[in-house]
N, C-alpha and C positions, 0 to 999 in steps of 0.2 A: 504494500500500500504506500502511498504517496500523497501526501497532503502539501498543498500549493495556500501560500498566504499573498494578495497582492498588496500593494503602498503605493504610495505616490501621487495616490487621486487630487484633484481641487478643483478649485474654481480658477480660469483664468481667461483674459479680456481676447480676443478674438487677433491674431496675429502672436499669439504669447507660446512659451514653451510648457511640457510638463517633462518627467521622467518618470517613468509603472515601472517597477521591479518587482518580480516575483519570484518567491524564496519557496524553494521545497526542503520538505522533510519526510522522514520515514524512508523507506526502502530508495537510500541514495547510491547505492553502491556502482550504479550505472549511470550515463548521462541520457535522459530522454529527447526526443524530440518534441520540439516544445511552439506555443501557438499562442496566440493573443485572437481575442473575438471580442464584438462588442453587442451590446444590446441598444437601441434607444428607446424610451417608453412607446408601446403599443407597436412593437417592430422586432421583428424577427432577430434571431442573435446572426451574425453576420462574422466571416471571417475579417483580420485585420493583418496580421501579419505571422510567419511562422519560420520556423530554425532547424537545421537537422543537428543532428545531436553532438558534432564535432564541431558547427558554427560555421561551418563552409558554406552553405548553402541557405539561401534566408530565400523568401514568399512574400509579393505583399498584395494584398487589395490594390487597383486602380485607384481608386479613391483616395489609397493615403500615399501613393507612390511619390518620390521626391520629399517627403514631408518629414517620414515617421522611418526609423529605423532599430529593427530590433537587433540584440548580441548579446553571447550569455557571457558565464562565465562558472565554471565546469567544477571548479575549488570551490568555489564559494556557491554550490548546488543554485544559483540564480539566471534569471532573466532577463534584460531591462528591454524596452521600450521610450526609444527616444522621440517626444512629439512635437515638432517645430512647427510653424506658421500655421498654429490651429483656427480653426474655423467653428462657427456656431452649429452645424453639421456634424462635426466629432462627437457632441454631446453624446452620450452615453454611460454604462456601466460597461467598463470593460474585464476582461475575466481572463484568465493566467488557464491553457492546460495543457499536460503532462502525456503522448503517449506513450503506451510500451513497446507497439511492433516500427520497426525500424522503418519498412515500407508503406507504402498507400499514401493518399491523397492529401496532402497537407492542407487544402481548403476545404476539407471535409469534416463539421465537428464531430461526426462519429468515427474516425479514428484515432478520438483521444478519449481515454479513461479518465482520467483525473481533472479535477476542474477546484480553482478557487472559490472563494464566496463571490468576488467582484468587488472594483472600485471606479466611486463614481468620478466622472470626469466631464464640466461643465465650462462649456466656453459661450462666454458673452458676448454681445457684439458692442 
């Protein structure tokens, strides 16, 4: 089992940066492949960005392409998500998760097992 905690949510003005990092615990012995999704009220959860498990290879949504760039870091069992010139469209709860199997669909949320609670992330204009 793998429990995923994320950080870094807030409020901030429309053009502003954030940083989401997301910290696992439990069975770290491996490094997973790892995903960012987000939700916006009354809206489907949607993929955002994703990582293979050595950092070589990263995924992102259209929509946040140029903007947002995720990198883990394998010692320190985390994840981060860097969010530059946000937009009032980013609004959401964004949510940290964990697969186990090495292959399949990186924009698919059903090839990840593990999933954070989520943290909110609100851009103004």
């Amino acid at each position: 089992q793998v429990q995923l905690v994320e950080s870094g949510g807030g409020l901030v003005q429309a053009g502003g940066s954030l940083r989401l990092s997301c910290r696992a615990s439990g069975d770290t012995s491996r490094a997973y492949p790892m995903g960012w999704f987000r939700q916006a009220p009354g809206k489907d959860r949607d993929f955002v960005a994703a990582i293979n498990w050595t950092g070589g290879t990263t995924y992102y949504a259209d929509s946040v392409k140029g903007r947002f760039t995720i990198s883990r870091d394998n010692a320190r069992n985390s994840v981060h998500l860097q969010m530059n010139n946000l937009k009032p469209e980013d609004t959401a709860v964004y949510y940290c998760a964990a697969g186990s199997r090495y292959s399949g669909n990186y924009y698919y949320e059903g090839r990840y097992d593990y999933w954070g609670q989520g943290t909110q992330v609100t851009v103004s204009t």
